[in-house]
PDB file as gemmi writes it, atoms N, CA and C in Angstrom:
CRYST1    1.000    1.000    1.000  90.00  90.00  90.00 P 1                      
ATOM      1  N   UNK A   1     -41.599  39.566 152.517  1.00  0.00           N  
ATOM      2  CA  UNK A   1     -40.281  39.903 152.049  1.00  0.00           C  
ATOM      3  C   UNK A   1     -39.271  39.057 152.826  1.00  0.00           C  
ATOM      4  N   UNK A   2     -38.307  38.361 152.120  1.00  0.00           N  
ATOM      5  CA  UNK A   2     -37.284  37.472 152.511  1.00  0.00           C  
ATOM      6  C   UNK A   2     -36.323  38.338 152.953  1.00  0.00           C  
ATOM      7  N   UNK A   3     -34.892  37.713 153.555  1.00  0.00           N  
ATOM      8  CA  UNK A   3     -33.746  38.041 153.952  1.00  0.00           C  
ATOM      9  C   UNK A   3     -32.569  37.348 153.998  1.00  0.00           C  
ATOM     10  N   UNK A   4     -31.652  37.354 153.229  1.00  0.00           N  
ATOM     11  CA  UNK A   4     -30.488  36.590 153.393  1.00  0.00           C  
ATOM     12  C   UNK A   4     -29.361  37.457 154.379  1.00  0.00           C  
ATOM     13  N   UNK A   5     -28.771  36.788 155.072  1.00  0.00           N  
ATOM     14  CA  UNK A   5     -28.071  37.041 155.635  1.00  0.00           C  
ATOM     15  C   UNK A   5     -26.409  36.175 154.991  1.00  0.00           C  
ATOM     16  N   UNK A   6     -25.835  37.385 154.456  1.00  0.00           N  
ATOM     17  CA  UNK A   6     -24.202  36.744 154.255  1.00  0.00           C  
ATOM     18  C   UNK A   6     -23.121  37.264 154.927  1.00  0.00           C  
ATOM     19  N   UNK A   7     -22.288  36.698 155.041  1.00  0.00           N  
ATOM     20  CA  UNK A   7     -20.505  36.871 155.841  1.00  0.00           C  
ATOM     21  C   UNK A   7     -20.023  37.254 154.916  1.00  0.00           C  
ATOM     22  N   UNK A   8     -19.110  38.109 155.695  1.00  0.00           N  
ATOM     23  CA  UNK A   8     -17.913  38.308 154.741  1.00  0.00           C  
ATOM     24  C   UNK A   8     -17.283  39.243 155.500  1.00  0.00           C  
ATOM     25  N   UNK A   9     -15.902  38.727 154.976  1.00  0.00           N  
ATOM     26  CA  UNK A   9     -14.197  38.908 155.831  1.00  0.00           C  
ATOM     27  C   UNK A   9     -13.762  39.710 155.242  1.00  0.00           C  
ATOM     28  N   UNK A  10     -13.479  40.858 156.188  1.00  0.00           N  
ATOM     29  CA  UNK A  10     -12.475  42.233 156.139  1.00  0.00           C  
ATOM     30  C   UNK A  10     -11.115  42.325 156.553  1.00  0.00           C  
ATOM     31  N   UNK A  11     -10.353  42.724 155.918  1.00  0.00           N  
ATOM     32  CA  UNK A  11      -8.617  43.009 156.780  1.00  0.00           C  
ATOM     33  C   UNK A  11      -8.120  41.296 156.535  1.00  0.00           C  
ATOM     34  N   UNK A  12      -7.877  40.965 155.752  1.00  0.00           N  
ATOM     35  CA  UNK A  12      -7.222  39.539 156.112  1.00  0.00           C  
ATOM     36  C   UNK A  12      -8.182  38.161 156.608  1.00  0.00           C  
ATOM     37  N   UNK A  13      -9.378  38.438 156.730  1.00  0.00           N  
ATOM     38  CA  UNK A  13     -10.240  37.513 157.432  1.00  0.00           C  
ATOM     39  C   UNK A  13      -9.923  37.666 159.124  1.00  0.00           C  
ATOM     40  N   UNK A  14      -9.702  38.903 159.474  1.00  0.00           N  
ATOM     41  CA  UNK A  14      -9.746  38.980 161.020  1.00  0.00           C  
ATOM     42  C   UNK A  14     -10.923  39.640 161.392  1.00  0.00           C  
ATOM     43  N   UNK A  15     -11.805  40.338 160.799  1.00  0.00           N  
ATOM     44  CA  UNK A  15     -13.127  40.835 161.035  1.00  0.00           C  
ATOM     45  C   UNK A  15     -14.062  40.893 160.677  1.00  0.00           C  
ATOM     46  N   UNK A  16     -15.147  39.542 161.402  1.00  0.00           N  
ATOM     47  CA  UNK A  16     -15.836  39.485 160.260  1.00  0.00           C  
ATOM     48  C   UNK A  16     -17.184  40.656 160.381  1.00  0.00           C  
ATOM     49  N   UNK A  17     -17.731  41.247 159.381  1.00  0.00           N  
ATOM     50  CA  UNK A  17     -18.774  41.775 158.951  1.00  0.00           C  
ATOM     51  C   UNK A  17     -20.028  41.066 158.295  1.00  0.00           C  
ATOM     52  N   UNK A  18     -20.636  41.386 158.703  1.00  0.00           N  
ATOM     53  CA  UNK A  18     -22.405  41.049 158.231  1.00  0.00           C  
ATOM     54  C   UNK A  18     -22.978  41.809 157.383  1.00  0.00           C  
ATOM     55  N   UNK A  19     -23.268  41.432 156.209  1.00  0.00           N  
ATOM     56  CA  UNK A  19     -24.088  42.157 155.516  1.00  0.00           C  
ATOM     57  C   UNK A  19     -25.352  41.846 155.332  1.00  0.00           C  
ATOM     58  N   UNK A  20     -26.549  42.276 155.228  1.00  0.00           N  
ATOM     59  CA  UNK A  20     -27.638  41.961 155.149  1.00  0.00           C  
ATOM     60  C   UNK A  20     -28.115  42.526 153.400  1.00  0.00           C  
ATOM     61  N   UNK A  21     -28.635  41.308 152.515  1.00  0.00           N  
ATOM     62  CA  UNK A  21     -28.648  41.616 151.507  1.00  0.00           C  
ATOM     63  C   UNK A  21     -30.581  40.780 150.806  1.00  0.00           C  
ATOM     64  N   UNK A  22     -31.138  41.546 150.388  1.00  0.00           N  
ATOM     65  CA  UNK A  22     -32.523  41.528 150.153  1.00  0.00           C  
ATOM     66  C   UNK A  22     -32.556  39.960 149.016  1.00  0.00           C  
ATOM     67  N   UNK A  23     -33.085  39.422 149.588  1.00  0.00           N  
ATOM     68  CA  UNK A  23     -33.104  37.747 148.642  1.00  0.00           C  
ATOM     69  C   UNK A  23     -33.926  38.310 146.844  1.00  0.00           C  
ATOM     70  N   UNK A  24     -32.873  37.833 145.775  1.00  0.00           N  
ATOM     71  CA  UNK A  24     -33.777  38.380 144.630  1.00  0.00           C  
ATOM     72  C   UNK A  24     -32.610  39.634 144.011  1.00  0.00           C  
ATOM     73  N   UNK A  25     -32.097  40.152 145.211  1.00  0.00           N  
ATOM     74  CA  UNK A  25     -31.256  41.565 144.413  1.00  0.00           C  
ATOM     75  C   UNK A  25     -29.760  41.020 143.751  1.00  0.00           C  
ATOM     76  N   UNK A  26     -29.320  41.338 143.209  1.00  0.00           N  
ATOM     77  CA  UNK A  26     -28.144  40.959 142.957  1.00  0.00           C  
ATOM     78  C   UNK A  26     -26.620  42.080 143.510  1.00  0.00           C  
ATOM     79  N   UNK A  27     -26.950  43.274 144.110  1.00  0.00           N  
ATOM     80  CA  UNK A  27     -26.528  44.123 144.465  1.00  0.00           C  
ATOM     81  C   UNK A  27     -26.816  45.578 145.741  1.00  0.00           C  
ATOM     82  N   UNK A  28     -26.410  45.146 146.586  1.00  0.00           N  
ATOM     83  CA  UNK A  28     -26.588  46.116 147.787  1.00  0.00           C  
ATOM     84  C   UNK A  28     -26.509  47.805 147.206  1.00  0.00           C  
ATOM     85  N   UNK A  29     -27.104  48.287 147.824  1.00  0.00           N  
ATOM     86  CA  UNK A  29     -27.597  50.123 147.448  1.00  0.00           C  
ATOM     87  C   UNK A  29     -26.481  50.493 147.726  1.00  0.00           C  
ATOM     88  N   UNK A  30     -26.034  51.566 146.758  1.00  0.00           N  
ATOM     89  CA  UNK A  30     -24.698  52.303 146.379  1.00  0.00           C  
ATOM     90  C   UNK A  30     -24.313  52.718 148.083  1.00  0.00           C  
ATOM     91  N   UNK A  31     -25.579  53.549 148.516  1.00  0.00           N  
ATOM     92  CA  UNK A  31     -25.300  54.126 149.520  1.00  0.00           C  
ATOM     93  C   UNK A  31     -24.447  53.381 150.678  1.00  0.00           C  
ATOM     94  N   UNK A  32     -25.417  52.106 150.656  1.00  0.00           N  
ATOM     95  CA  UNK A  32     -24.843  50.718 151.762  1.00  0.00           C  
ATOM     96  C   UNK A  32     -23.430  50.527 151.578  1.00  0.00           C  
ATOM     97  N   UNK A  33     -22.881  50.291 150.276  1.00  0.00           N  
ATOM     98  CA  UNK A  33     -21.631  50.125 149.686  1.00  0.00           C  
ATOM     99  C   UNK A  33     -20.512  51.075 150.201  1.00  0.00           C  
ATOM    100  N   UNK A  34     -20.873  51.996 150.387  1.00  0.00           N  
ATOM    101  CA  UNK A  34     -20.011  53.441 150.058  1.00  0.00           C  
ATOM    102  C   UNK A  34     -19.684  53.797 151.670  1.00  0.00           C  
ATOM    103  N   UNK A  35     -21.092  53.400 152.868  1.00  0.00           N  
ATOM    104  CA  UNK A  35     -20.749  53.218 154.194  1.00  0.00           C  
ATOM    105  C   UNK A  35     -19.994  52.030 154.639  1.00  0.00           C  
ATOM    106  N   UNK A  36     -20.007  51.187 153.796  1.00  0.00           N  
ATOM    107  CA  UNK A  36     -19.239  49.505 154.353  1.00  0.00           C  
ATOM    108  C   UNK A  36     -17.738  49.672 153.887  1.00  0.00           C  
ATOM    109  N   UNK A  37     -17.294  50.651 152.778  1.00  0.00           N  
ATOM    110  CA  UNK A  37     -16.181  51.412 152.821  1.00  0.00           C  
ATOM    111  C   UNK A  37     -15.371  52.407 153.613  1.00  0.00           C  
ATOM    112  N   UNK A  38     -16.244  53.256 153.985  1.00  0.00           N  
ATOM    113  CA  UNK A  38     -15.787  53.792 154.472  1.00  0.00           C  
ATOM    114  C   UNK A  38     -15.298  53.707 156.184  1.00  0.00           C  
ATOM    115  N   UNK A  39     -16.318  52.409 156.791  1.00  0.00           N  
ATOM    116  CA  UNK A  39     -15.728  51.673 157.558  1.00  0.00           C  
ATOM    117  C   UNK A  39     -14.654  51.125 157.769  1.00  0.00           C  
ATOM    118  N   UNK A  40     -14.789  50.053 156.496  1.00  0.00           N  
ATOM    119  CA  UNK A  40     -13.656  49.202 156.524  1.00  0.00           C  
ATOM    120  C   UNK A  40     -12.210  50.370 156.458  1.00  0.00           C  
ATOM    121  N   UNK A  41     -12.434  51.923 155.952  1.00  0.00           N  
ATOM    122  CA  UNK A  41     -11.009  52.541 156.172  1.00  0.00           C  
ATOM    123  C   UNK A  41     -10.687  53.248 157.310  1.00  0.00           C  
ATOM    124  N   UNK A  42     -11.871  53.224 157.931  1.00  0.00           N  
ATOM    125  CA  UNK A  42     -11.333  53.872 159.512  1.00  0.00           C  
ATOM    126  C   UNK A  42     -11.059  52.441 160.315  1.00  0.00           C  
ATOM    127  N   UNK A  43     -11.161  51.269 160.184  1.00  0.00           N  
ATOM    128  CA  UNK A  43     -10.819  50.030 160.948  1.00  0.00           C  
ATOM    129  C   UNK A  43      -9.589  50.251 160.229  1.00  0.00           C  
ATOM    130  N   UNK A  44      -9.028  50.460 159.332  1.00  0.00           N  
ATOM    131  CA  UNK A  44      -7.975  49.830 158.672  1.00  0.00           C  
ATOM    132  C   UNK A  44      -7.151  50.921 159.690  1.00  0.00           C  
ATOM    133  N   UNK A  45      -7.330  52.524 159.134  1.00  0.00           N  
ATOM    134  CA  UNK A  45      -6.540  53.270 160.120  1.00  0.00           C  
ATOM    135  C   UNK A  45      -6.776  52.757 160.940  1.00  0.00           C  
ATOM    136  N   UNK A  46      -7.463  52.711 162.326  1.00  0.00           N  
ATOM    137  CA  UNK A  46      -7.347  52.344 163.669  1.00  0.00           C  
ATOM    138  C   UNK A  46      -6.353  51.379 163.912  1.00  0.00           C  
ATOM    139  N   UNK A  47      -6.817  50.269 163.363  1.00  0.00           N  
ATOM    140  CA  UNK A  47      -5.481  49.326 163.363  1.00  0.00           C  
ATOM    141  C   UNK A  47      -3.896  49.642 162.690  1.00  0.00           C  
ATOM    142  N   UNK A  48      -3.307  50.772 162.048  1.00  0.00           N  
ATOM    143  CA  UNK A  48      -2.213  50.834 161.822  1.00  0.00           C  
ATOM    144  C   UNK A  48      -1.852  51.588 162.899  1.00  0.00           C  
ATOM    145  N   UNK A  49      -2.509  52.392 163.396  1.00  0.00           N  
ATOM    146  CA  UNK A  49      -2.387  53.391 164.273  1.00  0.00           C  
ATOM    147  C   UNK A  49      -2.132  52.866 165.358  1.00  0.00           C  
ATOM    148  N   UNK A  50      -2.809  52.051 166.051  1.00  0.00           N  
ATOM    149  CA  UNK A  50      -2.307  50.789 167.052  1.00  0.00           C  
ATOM    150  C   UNK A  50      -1.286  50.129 167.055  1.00  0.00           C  
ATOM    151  N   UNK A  51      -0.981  49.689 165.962  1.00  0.00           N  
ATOM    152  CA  UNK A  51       0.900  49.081 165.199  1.00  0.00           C  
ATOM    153  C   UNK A  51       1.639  50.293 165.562  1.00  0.00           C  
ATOM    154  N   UNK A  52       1.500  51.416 164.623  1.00  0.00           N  
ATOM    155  CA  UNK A  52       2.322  52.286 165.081  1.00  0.00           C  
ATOM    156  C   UNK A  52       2.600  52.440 166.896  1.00  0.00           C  
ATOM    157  N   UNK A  53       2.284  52.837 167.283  1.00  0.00           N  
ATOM    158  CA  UNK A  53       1.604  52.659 169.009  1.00  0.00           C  
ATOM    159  C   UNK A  53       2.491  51.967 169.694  1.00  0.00           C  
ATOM    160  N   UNK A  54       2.348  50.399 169.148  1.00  0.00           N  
ATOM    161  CA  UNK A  54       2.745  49.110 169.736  1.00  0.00           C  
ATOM    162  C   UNK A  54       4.853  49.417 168.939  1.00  0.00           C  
ATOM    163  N   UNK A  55       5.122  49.527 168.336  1.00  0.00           N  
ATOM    164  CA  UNK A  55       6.474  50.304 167.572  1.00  0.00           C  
ATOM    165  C   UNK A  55       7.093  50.876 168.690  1.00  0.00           C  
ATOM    166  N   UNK A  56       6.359  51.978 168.362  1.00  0.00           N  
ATOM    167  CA  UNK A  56       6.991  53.048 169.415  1.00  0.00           C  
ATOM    168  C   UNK A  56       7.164  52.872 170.922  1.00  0.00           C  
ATOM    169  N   UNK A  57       6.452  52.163 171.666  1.00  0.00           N  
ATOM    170  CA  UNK A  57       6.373  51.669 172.604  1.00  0.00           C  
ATOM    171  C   UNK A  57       7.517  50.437 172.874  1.00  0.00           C  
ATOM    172  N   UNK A  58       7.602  50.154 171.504  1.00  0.00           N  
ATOM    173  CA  UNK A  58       9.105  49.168 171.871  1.00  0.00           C  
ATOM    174  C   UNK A  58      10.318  49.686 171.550  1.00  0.00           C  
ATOM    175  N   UNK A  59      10.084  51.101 171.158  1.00  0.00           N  
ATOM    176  CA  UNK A  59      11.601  51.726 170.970  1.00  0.00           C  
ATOM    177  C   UNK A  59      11.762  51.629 169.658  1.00  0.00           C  
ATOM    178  N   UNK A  60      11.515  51.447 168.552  1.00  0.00           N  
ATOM    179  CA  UNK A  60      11.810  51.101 167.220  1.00  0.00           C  
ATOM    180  C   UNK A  60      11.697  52.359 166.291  1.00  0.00           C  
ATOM    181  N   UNK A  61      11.615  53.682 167.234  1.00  0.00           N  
ATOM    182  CA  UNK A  61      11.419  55.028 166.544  1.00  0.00           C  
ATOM    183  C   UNK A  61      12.756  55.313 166.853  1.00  0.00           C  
ATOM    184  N   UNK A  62      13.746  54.998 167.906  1.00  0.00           N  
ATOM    185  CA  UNK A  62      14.590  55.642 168.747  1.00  0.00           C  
ATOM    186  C   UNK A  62      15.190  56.642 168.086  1.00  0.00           C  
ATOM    187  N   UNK A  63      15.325  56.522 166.602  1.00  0.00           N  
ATOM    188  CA  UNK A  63      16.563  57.489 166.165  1.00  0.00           C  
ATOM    189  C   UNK A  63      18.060  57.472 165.988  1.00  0.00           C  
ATOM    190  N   UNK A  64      17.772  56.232 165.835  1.00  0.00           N  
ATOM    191  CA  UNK A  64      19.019  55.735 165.624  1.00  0.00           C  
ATOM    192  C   UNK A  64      19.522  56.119 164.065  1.00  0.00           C  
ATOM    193  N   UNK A  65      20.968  56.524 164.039  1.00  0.00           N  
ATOM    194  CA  UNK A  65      21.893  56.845 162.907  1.00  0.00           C  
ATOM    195  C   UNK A  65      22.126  55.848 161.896  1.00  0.00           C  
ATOM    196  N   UNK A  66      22.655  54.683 162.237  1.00  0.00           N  
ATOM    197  CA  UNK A  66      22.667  53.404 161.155  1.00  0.00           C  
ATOM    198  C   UNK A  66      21.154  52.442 161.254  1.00  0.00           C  
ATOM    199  N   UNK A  67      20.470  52.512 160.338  1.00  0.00           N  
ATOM    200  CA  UNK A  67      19.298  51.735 160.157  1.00  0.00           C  
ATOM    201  C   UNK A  67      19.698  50.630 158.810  1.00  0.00           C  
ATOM    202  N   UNK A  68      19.531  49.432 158.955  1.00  0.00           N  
ATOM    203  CA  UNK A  68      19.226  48.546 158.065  1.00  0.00           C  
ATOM    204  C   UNK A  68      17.989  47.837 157.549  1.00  0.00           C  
ATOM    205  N   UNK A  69      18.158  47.188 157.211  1.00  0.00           N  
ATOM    206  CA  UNK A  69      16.667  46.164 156.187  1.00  0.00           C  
ATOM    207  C   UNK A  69      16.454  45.535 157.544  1.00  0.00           C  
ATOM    208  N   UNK A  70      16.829  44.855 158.262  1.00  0.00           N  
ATOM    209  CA  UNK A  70      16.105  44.211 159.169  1.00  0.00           C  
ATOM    210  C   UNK A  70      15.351  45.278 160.779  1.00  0.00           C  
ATOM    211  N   UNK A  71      15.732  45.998 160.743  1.00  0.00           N  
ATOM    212  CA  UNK A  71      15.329  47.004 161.249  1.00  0.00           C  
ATOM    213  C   UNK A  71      14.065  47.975 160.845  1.00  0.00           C  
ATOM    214  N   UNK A  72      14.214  47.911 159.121  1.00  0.00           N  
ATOM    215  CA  UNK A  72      13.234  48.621 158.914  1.00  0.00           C  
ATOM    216  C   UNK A  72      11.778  47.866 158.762  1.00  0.00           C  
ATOM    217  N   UNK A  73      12.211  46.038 158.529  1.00  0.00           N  
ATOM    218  CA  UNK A  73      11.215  45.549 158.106  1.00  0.00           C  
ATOM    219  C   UNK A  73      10.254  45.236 159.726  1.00  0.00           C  
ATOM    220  N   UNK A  74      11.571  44.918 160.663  1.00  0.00           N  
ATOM    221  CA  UNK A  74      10.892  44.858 162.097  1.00  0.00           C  
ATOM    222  C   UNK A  74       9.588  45.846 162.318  1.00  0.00           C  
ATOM    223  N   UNK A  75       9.799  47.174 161.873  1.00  0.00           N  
ATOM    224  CA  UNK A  75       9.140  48.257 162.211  1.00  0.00           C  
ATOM    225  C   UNK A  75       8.463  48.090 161.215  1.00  0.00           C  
ATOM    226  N   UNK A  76       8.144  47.707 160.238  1.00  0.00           N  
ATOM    227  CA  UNK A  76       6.473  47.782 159.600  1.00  0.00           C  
ATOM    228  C   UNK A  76       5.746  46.703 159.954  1.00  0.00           C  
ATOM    229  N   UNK A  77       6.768  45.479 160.143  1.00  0.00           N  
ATOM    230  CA  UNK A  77       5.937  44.165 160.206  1.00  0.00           C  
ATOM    231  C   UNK A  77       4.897  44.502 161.712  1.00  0.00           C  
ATOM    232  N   UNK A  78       5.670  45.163 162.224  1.00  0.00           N  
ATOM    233  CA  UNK A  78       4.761  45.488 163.841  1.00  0.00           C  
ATOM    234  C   UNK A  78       3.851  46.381 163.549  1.00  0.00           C  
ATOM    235  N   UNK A  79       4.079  47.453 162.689  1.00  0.00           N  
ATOM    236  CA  UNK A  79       3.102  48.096 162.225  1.00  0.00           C  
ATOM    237  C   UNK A  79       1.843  48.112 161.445  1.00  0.00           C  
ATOM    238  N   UNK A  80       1.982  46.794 160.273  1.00  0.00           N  
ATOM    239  CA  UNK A  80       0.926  45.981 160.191  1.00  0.00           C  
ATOM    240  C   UNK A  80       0.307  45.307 160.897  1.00  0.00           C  
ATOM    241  N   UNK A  81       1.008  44.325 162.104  1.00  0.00           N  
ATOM    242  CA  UNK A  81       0.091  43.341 162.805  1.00  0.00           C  
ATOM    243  C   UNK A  81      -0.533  44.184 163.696  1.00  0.00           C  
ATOM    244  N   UNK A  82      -0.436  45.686 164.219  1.00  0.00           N  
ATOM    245  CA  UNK A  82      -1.184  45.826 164.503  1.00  0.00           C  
ATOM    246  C   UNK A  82      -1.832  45.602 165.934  1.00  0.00           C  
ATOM    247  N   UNK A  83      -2.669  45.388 166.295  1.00  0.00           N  
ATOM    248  CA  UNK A  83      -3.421  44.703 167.867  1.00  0.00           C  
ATOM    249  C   UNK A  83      -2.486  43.743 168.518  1.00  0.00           C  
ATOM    250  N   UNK A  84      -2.565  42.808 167.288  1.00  0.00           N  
ATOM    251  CA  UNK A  84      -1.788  41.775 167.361  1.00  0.00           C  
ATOM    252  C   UNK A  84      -0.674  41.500 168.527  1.00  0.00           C  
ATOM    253  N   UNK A  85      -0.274  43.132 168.287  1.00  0.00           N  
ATOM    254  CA  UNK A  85       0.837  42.886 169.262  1.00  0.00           C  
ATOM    255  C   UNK A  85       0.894  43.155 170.670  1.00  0.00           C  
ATOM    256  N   UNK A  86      -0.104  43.123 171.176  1.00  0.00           N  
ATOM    257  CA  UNK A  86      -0.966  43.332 172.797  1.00  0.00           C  
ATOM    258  C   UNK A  86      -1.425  41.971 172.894  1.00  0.00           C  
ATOM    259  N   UNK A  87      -1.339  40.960 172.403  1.00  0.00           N  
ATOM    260  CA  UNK A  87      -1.737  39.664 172.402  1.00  0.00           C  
ATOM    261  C   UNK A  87      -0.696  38.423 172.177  1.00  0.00           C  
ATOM    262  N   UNK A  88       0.559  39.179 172.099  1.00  0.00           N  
ATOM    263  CA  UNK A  88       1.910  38.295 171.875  1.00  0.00           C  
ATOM    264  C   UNK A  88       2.535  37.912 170.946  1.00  0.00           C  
ATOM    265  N   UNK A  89       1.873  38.852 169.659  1.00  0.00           N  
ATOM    266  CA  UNK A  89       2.906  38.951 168.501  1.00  0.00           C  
ATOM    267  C   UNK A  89       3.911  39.224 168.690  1.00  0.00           C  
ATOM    268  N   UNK A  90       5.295  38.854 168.012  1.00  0.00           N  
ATOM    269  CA  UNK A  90       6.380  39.619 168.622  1.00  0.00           C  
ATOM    270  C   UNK A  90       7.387  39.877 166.822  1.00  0.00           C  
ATOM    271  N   UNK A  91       6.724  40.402 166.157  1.00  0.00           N  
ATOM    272  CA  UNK A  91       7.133  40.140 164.364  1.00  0.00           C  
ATOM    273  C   UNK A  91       8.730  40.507 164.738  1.00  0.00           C  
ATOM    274  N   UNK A  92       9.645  39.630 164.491  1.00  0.00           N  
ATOM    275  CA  UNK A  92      11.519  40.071 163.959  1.00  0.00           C  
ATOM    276  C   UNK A  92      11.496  39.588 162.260  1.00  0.00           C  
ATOM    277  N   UNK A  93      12.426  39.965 161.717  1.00  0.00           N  
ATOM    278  CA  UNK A  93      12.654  40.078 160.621  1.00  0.00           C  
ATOM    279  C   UNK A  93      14.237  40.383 160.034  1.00  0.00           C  
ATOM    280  N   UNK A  94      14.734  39.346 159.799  1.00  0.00           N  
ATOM    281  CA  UNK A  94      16.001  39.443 159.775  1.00  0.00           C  
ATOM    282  C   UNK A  94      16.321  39.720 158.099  1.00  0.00           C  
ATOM    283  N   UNK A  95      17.168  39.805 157.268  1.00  0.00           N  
ATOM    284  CA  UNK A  95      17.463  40.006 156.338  1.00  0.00           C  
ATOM    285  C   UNK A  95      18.985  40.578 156.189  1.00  0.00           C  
ATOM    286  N   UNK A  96      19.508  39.582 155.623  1.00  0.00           N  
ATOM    287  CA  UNK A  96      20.655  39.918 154.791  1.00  0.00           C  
ATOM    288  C   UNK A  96      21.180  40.480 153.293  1.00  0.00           C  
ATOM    289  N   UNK A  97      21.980  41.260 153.048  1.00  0.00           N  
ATOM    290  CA  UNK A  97      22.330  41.783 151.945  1.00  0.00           C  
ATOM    291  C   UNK A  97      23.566  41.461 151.545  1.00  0.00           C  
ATOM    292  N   UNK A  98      23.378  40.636 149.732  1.00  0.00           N  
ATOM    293  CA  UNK A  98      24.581  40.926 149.464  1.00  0.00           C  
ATOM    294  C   UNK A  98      25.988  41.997 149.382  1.00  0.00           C  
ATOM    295  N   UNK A  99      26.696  41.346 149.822  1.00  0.00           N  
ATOM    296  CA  UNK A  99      27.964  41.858 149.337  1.00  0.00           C  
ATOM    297  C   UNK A  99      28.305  41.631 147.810  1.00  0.00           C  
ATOM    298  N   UNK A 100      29.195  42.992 147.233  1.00  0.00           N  
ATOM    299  CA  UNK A 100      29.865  43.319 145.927  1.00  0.00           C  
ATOM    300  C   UNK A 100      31.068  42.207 145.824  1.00  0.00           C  
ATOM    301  N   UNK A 101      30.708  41.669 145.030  1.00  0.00           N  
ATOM    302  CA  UNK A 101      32.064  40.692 144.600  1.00  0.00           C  
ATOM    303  C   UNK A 101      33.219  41.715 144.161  1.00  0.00           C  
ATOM    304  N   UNK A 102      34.201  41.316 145.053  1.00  0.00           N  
ATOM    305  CA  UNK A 102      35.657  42.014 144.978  1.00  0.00           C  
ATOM    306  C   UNK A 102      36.440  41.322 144.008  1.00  0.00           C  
TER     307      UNK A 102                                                      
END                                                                             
């Protein structure tokens, strides 16, 4: 009995996973499938949860009264990258809004 061994990239291509898939099949067992899911959604939480983390830790919960677009996007963009930001991400995000023609 043969063995292929294939790659393949989770989250953006930042993690890679191994699958081991039987040479001849055209499809991995439901069961296999359904655990390589349910992985990939506790990595996914873990890593927002870490963003969140890395947020709060920079003050970006504070509670502040006037919030804008660049403020709010600061705080997800950090919240997506995630790890990232223990390694020297530093996501800003500026954004402007029109003004109403007077």
């Amino acid at each position: 009995m043969s063995w292929a061994i294939r790659s393949t990239w989770v989250t953006a291509k930042l993690l890679p996973i191994v699958i081991v898939v039987r040479c001849g099949s055209r499809s991995v067992s439901r069961e296999s499938s359904e655990a390589h899911m349910r992985i990939g959604a506790v990595i996914v939480v873990i890593w927002l949860v870490i963003g969140a983390l890395a947020a709060y830790q920079r003050g970006y919960f504070s509670g502040d009264e006037q919030v804008n677009c660049a403020e709010i996007g600061t705080v997800l963009v950090t919240i997506v990258v995630g790890p990232l930001n223990y390694v020297g991400a530093n996501p800003q995000i500026e954004c402007t809004v029109p003004q109403p023609s007077q």
